[in-house]
Structure formats: structure tokens, C-alpha cells
C-alpha positions as CSV (number, residue, x, y, z in Angstrom):
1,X,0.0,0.0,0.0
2,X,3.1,2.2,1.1
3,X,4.4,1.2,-2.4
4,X,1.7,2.0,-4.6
5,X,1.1,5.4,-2.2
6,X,4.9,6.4,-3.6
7,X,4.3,5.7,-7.0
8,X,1.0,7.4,-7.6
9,X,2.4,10.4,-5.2
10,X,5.4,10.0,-8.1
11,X,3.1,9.9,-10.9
12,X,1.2,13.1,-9.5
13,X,4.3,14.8,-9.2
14,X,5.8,14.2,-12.7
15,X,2.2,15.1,-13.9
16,X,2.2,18.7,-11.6
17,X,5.4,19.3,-13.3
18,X,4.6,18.9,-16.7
19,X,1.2,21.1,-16.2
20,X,3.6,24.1,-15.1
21,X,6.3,23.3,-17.9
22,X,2.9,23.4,-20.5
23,X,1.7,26.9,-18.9
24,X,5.3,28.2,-18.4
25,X,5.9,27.9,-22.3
26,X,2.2,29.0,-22.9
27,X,3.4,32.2,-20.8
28,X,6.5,32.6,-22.8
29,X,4.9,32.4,-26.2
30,X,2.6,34.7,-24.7
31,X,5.2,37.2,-23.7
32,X,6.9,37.0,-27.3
33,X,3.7,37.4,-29.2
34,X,3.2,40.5,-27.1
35,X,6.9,41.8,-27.7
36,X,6.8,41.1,-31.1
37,X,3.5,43.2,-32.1
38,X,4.0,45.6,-30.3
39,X,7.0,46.0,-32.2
40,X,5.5,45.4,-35.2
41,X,2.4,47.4,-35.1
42,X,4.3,50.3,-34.4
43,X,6.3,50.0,-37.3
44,X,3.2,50.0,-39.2
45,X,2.0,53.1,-37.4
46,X,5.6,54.8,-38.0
47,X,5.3,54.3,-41.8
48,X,2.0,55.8,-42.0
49,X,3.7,58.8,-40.5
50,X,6.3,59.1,-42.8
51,X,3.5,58.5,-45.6
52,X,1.9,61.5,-44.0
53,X,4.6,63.6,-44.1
54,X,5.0,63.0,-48.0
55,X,1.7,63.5,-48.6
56,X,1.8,67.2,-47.0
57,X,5.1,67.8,-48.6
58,X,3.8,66.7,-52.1
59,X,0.5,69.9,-51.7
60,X,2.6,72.3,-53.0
61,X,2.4,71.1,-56.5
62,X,-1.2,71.2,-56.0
63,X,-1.3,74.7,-54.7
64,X,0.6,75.4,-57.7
65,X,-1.3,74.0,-60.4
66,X,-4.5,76.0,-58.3
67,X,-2.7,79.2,-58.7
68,X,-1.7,78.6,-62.5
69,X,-5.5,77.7,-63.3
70,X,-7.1,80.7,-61.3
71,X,-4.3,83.1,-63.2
72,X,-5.4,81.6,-66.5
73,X,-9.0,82.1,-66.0
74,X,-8.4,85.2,-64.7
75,X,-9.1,85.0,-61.1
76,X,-5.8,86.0,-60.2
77,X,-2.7,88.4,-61.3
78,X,0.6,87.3,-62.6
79,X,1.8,89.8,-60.0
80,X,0.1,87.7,-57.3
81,X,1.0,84.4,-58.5
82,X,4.8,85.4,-58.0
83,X,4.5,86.8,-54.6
84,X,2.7,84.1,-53.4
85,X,5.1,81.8,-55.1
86,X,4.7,78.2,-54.6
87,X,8.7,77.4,-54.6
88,X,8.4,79.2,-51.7
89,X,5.8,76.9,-50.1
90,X,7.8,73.7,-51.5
91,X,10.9,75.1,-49.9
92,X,9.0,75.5,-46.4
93,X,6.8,72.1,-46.9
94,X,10.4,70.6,-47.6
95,X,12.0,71.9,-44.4
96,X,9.4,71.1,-42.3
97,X,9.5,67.4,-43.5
98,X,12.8,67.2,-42.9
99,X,11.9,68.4,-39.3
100,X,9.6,65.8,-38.8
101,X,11.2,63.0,-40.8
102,X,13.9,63.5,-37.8
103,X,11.6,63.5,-35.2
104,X,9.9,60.1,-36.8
105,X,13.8,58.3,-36.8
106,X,14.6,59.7,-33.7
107,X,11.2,58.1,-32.1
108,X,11.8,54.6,-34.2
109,X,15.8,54.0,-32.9
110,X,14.2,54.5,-29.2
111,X,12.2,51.6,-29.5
112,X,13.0,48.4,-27.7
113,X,13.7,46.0,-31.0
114,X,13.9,42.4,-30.6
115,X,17.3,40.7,-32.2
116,X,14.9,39.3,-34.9
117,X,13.7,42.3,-36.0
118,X,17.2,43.7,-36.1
119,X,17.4,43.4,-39.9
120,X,13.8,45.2,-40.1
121,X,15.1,47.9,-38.3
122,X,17.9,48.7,-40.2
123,X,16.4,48.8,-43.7
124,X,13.6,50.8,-41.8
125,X,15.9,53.8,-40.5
126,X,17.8,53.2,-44.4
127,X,14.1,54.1,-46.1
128,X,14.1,57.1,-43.6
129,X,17.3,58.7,-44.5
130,X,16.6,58.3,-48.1
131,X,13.2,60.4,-47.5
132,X,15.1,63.3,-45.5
133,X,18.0,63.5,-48.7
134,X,15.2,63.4,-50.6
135,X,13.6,67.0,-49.0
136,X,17.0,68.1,-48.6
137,X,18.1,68.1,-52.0
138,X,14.6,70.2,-53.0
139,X,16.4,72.8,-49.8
140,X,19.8,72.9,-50.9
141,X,18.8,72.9,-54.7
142,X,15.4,74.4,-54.8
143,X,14.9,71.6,-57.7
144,X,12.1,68.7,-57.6
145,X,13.0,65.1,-56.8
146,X,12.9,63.0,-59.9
147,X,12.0,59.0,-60.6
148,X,15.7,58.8,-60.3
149,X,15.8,59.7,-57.0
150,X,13.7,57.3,-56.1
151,X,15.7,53.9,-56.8
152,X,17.7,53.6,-53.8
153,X,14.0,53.3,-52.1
154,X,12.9,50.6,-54.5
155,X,15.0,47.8,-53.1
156,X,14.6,48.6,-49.6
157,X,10.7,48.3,-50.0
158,X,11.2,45.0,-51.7
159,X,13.8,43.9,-48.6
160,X,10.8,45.2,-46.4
161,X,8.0,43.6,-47.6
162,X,10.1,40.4,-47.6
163,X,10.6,40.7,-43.9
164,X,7.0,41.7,-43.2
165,X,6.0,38.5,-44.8
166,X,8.2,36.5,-43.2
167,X,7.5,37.8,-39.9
168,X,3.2,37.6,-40.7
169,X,3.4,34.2,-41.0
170,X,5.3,33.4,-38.3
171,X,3.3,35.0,-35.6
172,X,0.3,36.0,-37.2
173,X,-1.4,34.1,-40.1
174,X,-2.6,31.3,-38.0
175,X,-4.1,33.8,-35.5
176,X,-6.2,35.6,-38.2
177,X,-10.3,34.4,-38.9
178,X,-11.0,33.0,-42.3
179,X,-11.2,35.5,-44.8
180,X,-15.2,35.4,-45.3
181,X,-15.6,35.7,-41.1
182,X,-19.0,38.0,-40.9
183,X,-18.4,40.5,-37.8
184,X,-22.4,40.7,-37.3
185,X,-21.8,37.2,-35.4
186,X,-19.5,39.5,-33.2
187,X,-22.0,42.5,-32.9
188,X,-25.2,40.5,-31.9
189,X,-23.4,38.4,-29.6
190,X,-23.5,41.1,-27.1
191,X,-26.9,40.3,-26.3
192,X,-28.4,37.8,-25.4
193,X,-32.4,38.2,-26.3
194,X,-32.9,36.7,-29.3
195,X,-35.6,38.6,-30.5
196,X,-33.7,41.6,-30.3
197,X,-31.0,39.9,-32.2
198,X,-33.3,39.2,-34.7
199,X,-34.9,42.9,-35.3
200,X,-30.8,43.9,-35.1
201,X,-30.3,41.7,-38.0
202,X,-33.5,42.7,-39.9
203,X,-32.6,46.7,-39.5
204,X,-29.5,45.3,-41.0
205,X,-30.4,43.9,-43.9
206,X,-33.0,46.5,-44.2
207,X,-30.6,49.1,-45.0
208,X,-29.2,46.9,-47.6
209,X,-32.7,47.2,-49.1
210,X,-32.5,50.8,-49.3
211,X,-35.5,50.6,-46.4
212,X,-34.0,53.2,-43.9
213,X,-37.2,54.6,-42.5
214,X,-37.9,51.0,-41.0
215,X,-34.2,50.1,-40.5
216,X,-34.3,53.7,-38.8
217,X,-37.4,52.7,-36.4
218,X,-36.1,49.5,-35.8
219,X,-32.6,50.8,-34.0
220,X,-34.0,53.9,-32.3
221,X,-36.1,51.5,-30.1
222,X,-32.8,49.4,-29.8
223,X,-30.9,51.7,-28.8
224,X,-33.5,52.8,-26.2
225,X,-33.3,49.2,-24.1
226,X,-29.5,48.9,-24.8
227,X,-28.5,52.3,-23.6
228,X,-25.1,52.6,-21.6
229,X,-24.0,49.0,-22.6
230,X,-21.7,47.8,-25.5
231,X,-24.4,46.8,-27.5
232,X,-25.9,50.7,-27.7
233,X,-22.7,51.6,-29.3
234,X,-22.9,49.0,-32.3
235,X,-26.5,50.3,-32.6
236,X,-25.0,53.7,-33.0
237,X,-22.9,52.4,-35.7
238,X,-25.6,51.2,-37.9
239,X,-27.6,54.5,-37.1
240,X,-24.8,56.7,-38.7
241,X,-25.2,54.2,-41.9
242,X,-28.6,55.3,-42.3
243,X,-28.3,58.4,-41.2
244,X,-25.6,59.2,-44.5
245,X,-27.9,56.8,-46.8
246,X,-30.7,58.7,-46.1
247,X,-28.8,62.0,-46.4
248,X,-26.7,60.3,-49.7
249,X,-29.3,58.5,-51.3
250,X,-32.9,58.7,-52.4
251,X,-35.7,56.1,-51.6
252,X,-39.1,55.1,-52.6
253,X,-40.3,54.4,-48.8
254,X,-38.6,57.4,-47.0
255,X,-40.4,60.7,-47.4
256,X,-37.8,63.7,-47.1
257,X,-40.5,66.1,-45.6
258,X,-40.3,67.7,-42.1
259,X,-36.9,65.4,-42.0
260,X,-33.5,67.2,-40.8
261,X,-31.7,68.7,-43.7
262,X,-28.3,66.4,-45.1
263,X,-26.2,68.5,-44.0
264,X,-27.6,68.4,-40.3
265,X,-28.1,64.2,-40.8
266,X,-24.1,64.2,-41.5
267,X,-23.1,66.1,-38.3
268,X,-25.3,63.8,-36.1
269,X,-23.7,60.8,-38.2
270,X,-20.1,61.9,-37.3
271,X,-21.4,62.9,-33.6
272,X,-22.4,59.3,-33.5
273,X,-19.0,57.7,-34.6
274,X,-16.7,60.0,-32.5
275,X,-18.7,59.1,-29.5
276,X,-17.8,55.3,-30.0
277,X,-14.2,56.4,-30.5
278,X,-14.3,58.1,-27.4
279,X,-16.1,55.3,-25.5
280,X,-12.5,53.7,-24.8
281,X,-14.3,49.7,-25.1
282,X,-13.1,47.6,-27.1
283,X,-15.8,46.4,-29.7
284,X,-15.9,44.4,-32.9
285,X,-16.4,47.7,-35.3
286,X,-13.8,49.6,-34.4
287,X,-12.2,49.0,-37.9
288,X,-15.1,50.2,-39.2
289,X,-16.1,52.7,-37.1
290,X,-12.8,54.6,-37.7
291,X,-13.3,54.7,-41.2
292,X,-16.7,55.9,-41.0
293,X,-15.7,58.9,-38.4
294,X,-12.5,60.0,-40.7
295,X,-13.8,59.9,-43.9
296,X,-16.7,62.1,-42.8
297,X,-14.4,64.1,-40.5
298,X,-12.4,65.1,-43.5
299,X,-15.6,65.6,-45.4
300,X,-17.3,68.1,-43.2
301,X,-14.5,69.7,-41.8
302,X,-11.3,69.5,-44.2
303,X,-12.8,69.3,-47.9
304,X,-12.5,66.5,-50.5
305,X,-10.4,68.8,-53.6
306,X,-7.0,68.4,-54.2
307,X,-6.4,71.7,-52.6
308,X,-8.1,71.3,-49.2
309,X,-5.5,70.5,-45.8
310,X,-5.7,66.7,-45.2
311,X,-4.7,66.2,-41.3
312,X,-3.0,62.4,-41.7
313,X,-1.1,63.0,-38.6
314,X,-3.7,63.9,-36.4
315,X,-5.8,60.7,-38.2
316,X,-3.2,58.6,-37.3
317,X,-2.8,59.5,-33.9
318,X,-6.5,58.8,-33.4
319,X,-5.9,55.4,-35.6
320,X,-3.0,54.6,-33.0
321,X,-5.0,55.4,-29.7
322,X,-7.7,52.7,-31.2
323,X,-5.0,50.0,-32.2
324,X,-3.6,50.4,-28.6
325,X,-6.9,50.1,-26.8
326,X,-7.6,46.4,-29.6
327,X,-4.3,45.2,-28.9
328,X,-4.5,45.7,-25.2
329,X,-7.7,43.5,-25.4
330,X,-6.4,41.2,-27.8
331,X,-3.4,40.5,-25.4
332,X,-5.8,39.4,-22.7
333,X,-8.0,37.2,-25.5
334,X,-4.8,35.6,-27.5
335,X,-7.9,33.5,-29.3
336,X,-10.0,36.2,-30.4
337,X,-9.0,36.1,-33.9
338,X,-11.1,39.1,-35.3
339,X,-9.3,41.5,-32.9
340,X,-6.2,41.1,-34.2
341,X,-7.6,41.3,-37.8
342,X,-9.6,44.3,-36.5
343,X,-5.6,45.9,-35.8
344,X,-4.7,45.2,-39.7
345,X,-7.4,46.7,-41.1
346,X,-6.7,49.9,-39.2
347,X,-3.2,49.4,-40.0
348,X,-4.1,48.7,-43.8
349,X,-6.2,51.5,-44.8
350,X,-4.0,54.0,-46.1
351,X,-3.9,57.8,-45.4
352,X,-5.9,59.9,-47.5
353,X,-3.9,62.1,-50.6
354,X,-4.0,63.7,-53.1
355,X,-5.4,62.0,-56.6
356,X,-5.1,62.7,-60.1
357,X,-8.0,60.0,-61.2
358,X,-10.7,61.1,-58.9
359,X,-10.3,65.2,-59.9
360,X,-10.4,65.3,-55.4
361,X,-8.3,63.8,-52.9
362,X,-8.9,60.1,-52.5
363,X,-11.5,61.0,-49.4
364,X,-13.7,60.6,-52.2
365,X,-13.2,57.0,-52.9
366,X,-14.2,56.2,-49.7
367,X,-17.2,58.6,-48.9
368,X,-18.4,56.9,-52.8
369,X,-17.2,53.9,-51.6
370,X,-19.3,53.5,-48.6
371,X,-22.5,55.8,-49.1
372,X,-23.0,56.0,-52.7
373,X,-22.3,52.4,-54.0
374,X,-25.4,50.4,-55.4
């Protein structure tokens, strides 16, 4: 008895052991995932920066070819057009890049870089300095960068895509949802009535009919019984669809009288999406919800020509504040596989510029893109 006592106190042992060695590695996977995105994602976030700074470095051209066409329909002098010269906005634009392209390198050799993203580091700060030659040439020779200038850049983006891919499908690809994952199964599973997840789903699908009226009645009394939980917000979300449908589009069962004017339905749209920004919860539209809020944002407060101010630096802080607050849930909720695609969506969608095919800054592909498509 004393015999079989040791052996199964042994056996219990061994067995205790191998339950911590199984959780220990679990932890330490854990802890490199961790290490590893957050390393990642900011390098993500760091290029849209530099992207940004481009972008605003790039508006003089289009300030000059405003100038040229207002002088050659008269609007403006010659006289004017040389004071208000627009080499002397490209030389300021090209100073103040340089200013901030200095500022981005100085914030990217701080971080805390793994050894295997050594090599990703290094062709990162290489792409950087060729960006602030690139502005200083236009300073110290007042002339414009040419495609030429450009091909020292060309096989650093190749050596960094190759690295991105490589380090995707080590610690990512396996972690990501199946590419035709609907995040409705995300939004109505933060309720638990089914009836109501019902109606949610037919105001849904009643917008997709170009029904907004009833989709309209339908979330209002929702977003009554749901108020101050998660749920209300992703109510909110779908209201600000219909709200910029109804204010975009036109519709047999929607009657426009006594109704708030468009403009007045797009300022309670964007209300609507900055107050799920600022709700600081992590939910399953984020993605979407940031879209939504800057492509209106830019809409009703920047402009949508190729001359109007596009604030990509102040977007992306806002983009940044949201991946933070999904990766911090994500962390806690290693399995929860639309989160972390939820952080490469936001990371994906690129800043808005300027656009030769569109005749307006590429804001317009996406306020077509999600209120005016068929």
C-alpha cells in the first residue's frame, strides 16, 4: 500500500510538473507574441507617418497648379502668383519634413527592437534617411526630386516587404479568422435576447434594401433598451449608416419632408462615430467605425479637392489610440482572432492624398465607396 502510495504520489508529481512546464511555455509564447506586435504594429504606425509627411510635402504642386489655373482664367494676377510663389511653399513644406522626418527616426531607434527584427530595423531607419536627402536636395537645390531619385528606395521596399512576410506568417497568419468571417456574429453576440437579435439583424439587412425609414425605427427603439451597454454603441454604428444613406441616397419608402436637412443628418452621423471612438471599449467595429468617423471628419471639416488641408497626422494619432486600446484586449484574448484582424485593417487602410484619377483627394473614394455604391 506504502508502495503504490509512492508511485502514484510519483506519478502526481511528474504530472504537476509537466502542467507548469505546459503553462510556463504557454506564458513565454505569450510574452513574445506580445513583444513582437507591439514592435510590429508600431512600425506599421511609423510608416504611415512618414506616408503622411510626403503627402503634406507633395500639396505644394497642387497649390501650384491651383494658382496657374485661377491666373489663366483670370481670377488672379501674374503679380500675385509670384508673390505668393509656390517654390516658396515647397521650400518650407520641404523643411518642415525634414523636421519631422527627424523626429519620426529619432522616435523609431528608441524603440525596444527584438534581435529578430534587427534586420527590419535597419532597412527601416535606411528608407528614412533616403526620404530626409530626398527634402533636402529640394532645400539645398530648390529643384524637384525626380523617378531617379527614387531607386535607392525601391530595393529597400522589396527587402521590407520580404521581412513583413516572413514575420506575418510566423506570428500571425494562423491567429487571423477565415477571410469570409461576418463580424455581425461579433455584434449580436453582445446580447443575449434573441428577439432583439433578430430585429438587429432585420434593420441590418434593411438598409441593404434601401428601407432606412424602418431600419431607422427599428434601431432607435434598440438603442433605447440597450443604452449605456456595449451593445448601444454598435447600434449607433448602424444608425450613422442610415443616417448618410438617407442623407446620400434617395428612396421610394422614405419621405424627405419635415426630416432634418443632409447636411444636419451628416453632423449627427459623425457625432455618432466620434462618441464610439471616445467610448475607450473595445468592440468588434472599431475598424469600421474609424473609417466611417475619418472619412466624414475630412468631409465636413477639411474638404475633399485636391487643394483642401488633409490632417493624416492627427488621423493617425487617433488610428493609434484605437490599435492600442484592440491590442490591449487582444493580449488578454490571444484566441479572439477578429481583434487582431480588427488591428490590420486599421493598419491597412491608407492615409488619405492627393489624386489625379478622382479630380479630389482620395476622401472621395471612400465617402463613394461606402455611401454612394449600389
Amino acid at each position: 500500500m506504502i508502495i503504490k502510495l509512492a508511485k502514484l504520489t510519483k506519478r502526481s508529481v511528474l504530472s504537476g510538473v509537466l502542467f507548469f512546464l505546459l503553462i510556463g511555455m504557454a506564458l513565454s509564447d505569450q510574452k513574445e507574441i506580445e513583444k513582437i506586435s507591439k514592435i510590429v504594429f508600431e512600425i506599421f504606425y511609423i510608416n504611415l507617418q512618414i506616408h503622411a509627411v510626403l503627402v503634406e510635402s507633395d500639396s505644394w504642386y497642387w497649390y501650384k497648379v491651383n494658382m496657374d489655373n485661377a491666373v489663366e482664367d483670370g481670377y488672379l494676377t501674374e503679380e500675385f502668383r509670384e508673390l505668393y510663389s509656390a517654390d516658396t511653399l515647397k521650400t518650407r513644406l520641404a523643411r518642415e519634413a525634414v523636421e519631422d522626418l527627424y523626429e519620426i527616426k529619432a522616435h523609431f531607434q528608441a524603440l525596444d527592437f527584438p534581435e529578430e527584427l534587427h534586420h527590419l530595423k535597419d532597412i527601416q531607419t535606411k528608407i528614412i534617411n533616403e526620404y530626409i536627402l530626398l527634402h533636402q536636395k529640394i532645400l539645398n537645390e530648390g529643384s524637384e526630386n525626380t523617378d531617379q531619385d527614387y531607386k535607392a528606395l525601391e530595393g529597400l521596399f522589396k527587402e521590407v516587404r520580404e521581412e513583413n512576410d516572413k514575420i506575418l506568417e510566423k506570428y500571425f497568419l494562423e491567429r487571423l479568422p477565415d477571410t469570409d468571417y461576418d463580424i455581425i456574429n461579433e455584434e449580436i453576440n453582445l446580447i443575449q435576447d434573441e428577439q432583439d437579435r433578430n430585429e438587429y439583424l432585420k434593420a441590418v439587412t434593411l438598409i441593404k434594401d434601401k428601407k432606412y425609414k424602418q431600419s431607422l425605427d427599428i434601431l432607435e427603439r434598440l438603442r433605447k433598451k440597450y443604452r449605456n451597454t456595449p451593445f448601444e454603441y454598435c447600434v449607433k454604428y448602424r444608425l450613422s449608416d442610415v443616417l448618410m444613406m438617407i442623407s446620400y441616397n434617395s428612396s421610394d419608402d422614405y419621405s424627405t419632408e419635415g426630416v432634418k436637412s443632409s447636411q444636419q443628418m451628416e453632423e449627427e452621423a459623425l457625432e455618432l462615430l466620434q462618441d464610439i471612438l471616445n467610448s475607450n471599449i473595445y468592440l468588434p467595429m472599431l475598424s469600421r467605425v474609424f473609417l466611417r468617423w475619418r472619412t466624414l471628419e475630412q468631409l465636413k471639416h477639411y474638404g475633399m479637392s485636391n487643394f483642401s488641408e488633409i490632417p493624416n497626422e492627427m488621423y493617425n494619432r487617433k488610428r493609434w489610440q484605437i490599435i492600442q486600446l484592440i491590442e490591449d484586449h487582444w493580449h488578454k484574448n490571444l484566441d479572439d482572432k477578429w481583434a487582431l484582424k480588427q488591428i490590420f485593417i486599421i493598419l491597412n487602410l491608407p492615409n488619405i492624398s492627393h489624386s489625379t484619377r478622382s479630380g479630389g483627394n482620395t476622401n472621395m473614394d471612400y465617402y463613394f465607396g461606402l455611401y454612394g455604391g449600389e
